[in-house]
N, C-alpha and C positions, 0 to 999 in steps of 0.2 A: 492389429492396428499398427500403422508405422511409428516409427520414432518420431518423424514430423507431426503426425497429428498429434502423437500422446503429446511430445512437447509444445505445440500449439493448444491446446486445453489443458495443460498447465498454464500458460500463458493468460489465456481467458479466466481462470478462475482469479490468479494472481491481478488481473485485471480489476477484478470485479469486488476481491478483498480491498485492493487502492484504492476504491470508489466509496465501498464502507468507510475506510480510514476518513474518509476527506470529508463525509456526510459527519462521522464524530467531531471533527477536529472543528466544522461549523459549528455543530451545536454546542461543542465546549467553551468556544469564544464567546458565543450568544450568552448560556449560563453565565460566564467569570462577568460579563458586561453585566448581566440584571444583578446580580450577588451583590449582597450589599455588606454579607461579613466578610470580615480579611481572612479568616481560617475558610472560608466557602470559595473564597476567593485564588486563596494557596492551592487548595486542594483540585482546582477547577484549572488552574495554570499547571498543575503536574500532570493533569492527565490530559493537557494540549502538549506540555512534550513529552510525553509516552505514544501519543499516537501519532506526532509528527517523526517520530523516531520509528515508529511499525513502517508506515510510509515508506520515509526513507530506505529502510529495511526490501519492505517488499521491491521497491521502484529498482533495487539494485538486485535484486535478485530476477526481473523480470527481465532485464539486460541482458541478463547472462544468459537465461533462455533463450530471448531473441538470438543470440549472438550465436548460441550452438541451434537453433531453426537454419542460421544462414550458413553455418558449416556444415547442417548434413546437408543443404542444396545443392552446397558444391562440392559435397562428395559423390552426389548421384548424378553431377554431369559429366 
């Protein structure tokens, strides 16, 4: 397999982990919003920024992918 693909299904998986993240990070909101105790509450708000932070994480990393996708293009022209 080329580089371009393997790094393009990187890309797609890393795709698809941001999609997970952002389906968490609704439902964490949803939770902290029905929670009625403040320790349910705490706890529901730390793991909306751990996974806004995965997020981040993965979005910056899928950059960089892309960005070396675009450098083997233009090494193979």
């Amino acid at each position: 397999m080329s580089k371009i693909k393997d790094l393009q299904e990187v890309a797609e998986i890393i795709s698809i982990a941001i999609a997970r993240e952002q389906a968490s990070i609704k439902y964490y909101k949803y939770a902290h919003q029905k929670a009625t105790s403040e320790n349910v509450k705490r706890t529901f708000s730390l793991l909306l920024e751990q996974e806004r932070a995965h997020e981040a994480e993965l979005r910056g990393r899928l950059y960089e992918i892309k960005a070396e996708i675009d450098s083997e293009r233009m090494k193979s022209k």
